[in-house]
C-alpha positions as a printed NumPy array, in Angstrom:
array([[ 26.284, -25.798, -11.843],
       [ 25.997, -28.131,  -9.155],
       [ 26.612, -32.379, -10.369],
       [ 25.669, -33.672,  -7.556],
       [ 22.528, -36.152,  -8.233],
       [ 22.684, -34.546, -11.679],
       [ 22.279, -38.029, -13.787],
       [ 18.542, -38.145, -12.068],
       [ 17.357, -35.454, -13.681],
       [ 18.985, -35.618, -17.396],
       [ 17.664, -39.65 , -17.234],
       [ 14.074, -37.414, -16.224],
       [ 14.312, -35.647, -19.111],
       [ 16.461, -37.481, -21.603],
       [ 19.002, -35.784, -21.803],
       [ 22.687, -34.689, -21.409],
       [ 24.118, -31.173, -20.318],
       [ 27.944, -30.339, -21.46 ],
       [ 29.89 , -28.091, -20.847],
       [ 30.115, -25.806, -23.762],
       [ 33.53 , -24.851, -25.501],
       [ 33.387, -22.919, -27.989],
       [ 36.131, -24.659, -30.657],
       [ 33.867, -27.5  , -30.778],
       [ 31.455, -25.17 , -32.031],
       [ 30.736, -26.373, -35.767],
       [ 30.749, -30.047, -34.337],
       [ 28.093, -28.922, -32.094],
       [ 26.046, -28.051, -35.27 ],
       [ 26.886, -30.864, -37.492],
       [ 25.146, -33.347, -34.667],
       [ 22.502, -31.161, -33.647],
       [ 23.528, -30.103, -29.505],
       [ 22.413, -26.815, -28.65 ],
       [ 23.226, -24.557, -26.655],
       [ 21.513, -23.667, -23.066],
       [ 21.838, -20.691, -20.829],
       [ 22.332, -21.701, -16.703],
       [ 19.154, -19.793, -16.452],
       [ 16.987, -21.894, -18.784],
       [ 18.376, -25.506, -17.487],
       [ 16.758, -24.423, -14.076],
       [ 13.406, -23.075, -15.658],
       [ 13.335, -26.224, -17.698],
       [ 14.644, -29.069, -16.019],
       [ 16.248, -28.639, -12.445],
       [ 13.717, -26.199, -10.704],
       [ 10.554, -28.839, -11.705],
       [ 12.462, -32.166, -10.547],
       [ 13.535, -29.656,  -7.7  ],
       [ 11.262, -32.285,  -4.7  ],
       [ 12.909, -35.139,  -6.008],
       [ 16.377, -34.654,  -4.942],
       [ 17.601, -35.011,  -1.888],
       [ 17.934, -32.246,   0.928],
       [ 21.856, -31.662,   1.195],
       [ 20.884, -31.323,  -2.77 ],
       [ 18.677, -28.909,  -2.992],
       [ 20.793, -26.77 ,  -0.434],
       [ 23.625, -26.854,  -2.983],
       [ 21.441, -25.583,  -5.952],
       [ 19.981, -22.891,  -3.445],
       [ 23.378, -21.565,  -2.625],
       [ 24.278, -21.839,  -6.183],
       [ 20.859, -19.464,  -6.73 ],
       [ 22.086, -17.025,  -4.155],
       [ 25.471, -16.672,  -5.127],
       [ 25.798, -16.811,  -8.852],
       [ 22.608, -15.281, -10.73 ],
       [ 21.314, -12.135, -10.617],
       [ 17.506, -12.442, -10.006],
       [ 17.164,  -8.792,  -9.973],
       [ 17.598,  -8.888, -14.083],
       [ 16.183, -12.496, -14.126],
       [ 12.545, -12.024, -14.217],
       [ 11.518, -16.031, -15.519],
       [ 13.911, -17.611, -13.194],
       [ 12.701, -15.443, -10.162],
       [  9.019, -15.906, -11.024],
       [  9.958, -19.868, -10.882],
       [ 11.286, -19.629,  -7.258],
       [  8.141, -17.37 ,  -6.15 ],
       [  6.451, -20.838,  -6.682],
       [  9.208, -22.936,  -5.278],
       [  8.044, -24.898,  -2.029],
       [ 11.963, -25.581,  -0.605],
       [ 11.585, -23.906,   2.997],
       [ 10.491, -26.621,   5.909],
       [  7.464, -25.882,   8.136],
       [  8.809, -23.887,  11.428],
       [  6.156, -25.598,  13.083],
       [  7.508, -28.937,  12.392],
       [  5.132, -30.511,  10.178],
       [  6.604, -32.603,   6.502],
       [  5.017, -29.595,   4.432],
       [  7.469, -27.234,   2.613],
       [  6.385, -23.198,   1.333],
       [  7.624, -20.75 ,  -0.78 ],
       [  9.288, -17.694,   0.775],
       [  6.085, -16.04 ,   0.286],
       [  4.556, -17.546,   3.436],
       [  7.182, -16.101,   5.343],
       [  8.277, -12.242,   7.14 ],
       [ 11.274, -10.461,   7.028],
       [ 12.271, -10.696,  10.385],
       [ 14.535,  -6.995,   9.827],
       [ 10.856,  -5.099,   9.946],
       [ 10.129,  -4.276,  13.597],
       [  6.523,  -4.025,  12.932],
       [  6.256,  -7.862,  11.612],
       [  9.045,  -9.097,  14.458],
       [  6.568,  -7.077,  17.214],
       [  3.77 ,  -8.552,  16.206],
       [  3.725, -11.679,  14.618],
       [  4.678, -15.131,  15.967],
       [  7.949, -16.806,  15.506],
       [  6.597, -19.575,  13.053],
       [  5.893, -16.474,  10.675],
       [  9.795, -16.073,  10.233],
       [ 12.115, -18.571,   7.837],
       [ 13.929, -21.036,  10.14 ],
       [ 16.785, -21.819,  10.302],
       [ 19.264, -21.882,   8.121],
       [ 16.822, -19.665,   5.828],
       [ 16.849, -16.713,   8.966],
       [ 20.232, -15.683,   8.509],
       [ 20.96 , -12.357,   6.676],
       [ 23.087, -14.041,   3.638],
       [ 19.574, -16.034,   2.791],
       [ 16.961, -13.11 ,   3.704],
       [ 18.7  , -11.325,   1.097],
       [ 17.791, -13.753,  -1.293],
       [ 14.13 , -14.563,  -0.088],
       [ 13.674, -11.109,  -0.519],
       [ 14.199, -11.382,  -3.926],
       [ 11.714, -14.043,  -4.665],
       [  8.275, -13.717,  -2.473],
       [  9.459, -12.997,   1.239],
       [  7.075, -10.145,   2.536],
       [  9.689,  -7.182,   3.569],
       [  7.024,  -4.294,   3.928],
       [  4.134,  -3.906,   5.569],
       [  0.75 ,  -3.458,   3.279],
       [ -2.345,  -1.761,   3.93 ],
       [ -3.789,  -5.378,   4.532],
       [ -1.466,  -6.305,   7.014],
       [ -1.858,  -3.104,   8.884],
       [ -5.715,  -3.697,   9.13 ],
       [ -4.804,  -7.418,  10.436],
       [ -2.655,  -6.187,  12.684],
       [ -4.719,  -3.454,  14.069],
       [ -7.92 ,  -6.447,  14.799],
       [ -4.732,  -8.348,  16.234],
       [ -4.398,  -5.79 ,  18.726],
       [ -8.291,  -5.728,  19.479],
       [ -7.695,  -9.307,  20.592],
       [ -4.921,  -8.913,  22.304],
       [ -6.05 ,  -6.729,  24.561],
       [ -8.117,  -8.833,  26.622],
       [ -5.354, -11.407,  27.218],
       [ -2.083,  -8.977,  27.404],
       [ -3.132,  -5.591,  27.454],
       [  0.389,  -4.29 ,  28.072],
       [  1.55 ,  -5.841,  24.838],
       [ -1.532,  -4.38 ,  23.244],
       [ -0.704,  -0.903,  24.13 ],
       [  3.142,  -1.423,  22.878],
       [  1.574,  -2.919,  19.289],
       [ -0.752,  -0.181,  19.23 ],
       [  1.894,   2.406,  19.55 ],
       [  3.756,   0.982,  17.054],
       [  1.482,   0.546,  14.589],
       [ -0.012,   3.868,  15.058],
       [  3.354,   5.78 ,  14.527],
       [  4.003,   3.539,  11.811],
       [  0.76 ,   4.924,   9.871],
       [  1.531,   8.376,  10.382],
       [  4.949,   8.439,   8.916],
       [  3.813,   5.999,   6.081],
       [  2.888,   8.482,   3.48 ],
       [  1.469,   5.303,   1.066],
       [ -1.256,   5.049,   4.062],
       [ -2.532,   8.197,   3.859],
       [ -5.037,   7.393,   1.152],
       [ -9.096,   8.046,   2.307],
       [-10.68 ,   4.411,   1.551],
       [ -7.823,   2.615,   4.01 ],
       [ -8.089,   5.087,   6.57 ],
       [-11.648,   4.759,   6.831],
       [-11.153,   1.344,   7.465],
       [ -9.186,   1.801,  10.037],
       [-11.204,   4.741,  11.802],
       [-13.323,   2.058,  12.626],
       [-10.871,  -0.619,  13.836],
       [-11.254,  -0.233,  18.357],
       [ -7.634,  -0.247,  18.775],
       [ -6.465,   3.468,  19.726],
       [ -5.566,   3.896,  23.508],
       [ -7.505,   6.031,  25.456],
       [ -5.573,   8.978,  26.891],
       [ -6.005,   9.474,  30.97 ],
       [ -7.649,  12.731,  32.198],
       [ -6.109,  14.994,  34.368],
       [ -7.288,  14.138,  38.17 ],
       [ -8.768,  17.854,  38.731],
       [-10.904,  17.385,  36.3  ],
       [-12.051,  13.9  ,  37.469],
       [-12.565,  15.571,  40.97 ],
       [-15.055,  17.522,  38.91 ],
       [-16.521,  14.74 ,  36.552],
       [-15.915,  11.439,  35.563],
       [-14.798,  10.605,  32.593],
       [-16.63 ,   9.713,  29.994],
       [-14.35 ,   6.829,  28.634],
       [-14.5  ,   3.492,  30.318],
       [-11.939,   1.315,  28.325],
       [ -8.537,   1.5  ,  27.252],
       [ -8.929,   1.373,  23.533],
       [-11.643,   2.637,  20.983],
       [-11.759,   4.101,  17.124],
       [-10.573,   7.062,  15.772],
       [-13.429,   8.056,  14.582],
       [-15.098,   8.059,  18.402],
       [-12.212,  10.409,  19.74 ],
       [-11.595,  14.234,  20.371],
       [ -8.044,  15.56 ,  20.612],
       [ -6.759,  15.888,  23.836],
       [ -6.466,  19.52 ,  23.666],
       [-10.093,  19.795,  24.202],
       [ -9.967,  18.213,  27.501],
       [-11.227,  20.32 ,  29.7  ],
       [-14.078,  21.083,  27.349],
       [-14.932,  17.513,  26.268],
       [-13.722,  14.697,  29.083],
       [-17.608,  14.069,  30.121],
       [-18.773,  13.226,  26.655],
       [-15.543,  11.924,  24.734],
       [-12.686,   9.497,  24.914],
       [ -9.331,  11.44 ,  24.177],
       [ -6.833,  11.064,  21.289],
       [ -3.111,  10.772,  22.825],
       [ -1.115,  13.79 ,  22.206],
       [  1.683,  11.072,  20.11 ],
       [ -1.512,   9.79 ,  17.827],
       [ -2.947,  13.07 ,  16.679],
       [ -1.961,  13.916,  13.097],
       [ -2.784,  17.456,  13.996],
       [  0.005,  17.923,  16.712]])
């Protein structure tokens, strides 16, 4: 347990943390100390006066967090650092958040797609910490919430960057169909309706005979037609890539 600045927050709390040893057991009794797990001093005392110490401070308990508990079999202790505010504004401003405003920066959909102030700075970003953010808040997988946010992302995008719209697109796209906890009927209606599926190209004899009936780069999946219909359908219908059909 970390002593640095640790008379502020016994004075706090009146009172005095020793180390325990266990021959001085019955004289422990006879005056009344009891004994404290690591665990409960931070619940109770440490993790509460947490903002009042300084920074090199609360660094030193963090590491001491990271290296020497188990959160995984710590379920009070872990649901106080979900609320602990300790990680500094990428942005710049005084305001500190919990790991739970933050991305793991390891999942290439979240790195593709969100902006760099979504991802713990520094020294929070390094793998030794991400492990640890992880374990209390830091969003590591992408939910059916953030797909749909994504997805109206890329509608957005497209009129500023509409390379880097087609690349998200892609992504996300490929990402759904391998994602097996997506494939449920209320989220994929949802999405159906979301204009962010590229349009396949037509084949240039048939737009010597027609042109084609799609005249953007993105729309829904529920306005498409597979692309082996083409020949059949290119003057009424936009076309589903070959890579986005869940039927190829």
């Amino acid at each position: 347990m970390p002593k640095t600045e640790s008379d502020s927050w016994m004075k706090k709390y009146n009172c005095v943390v020793l180390k325990w040893k266990s021959r001085l057991h019955d004289l422990y009794d006879a005056i009344g100390i009891k004994e404290i797990t690591k665990d409960k001093i931070y619940i109770q005392y440490i993790l509460p006066y947490f903002h009042s110490f300084s920074e090199p401070t609360q660094l030193e308990h963090l590491i001491n967090l990271r290296e020497n508990f188990d959160l995984r079999e710590n379920e009070p202790l872990t649901l106080e650092l979900n609320n602990l505010d300790f990680i500094p504004d990428p942005q710049g401003s005084t305001s500190m958040f919990s790991a739970s405003r933050f991305y793991d920066s390891d999942n290439e959909i979240f790195r593709a797609i969100l902006p760099d102030e979504s991802f713990p700075p520094p020294p929070f970003h390094d793998n030794e910490w991400l492990h640890f953010l992880k374990l209390i808040g830091l969003h590591k997988d992408v939910s059916q919430q953030d797909f749909i946010r994504f997805a109206n992302q890329v509608v957005k995008t497209k009129y500023t960057n509409n390379e880097l719209a087609l690349s998200q697109s892609k992504m996300l796209i490929k990402f759904m169909m391998c994602s097996k906890h997506f494939h449920d009927v209320p989220f994929l209606r949802k999405v159906s309706h979301i204009k962010f599926v590229p349009v396949e190209s037509v084949d240039m004899n048939l737009l010597a005979i027609h042109p084609y009936q799609a005249t953007e780069d993105f729309t829904y999946f529920s306005n498409f037609i597979s692309l082996k219909y083409a020949s059949l359908v290119w003057t009424v219908s936009p076309l589903l890539p070959e890579w986005a059909d869940p039927n190829t």
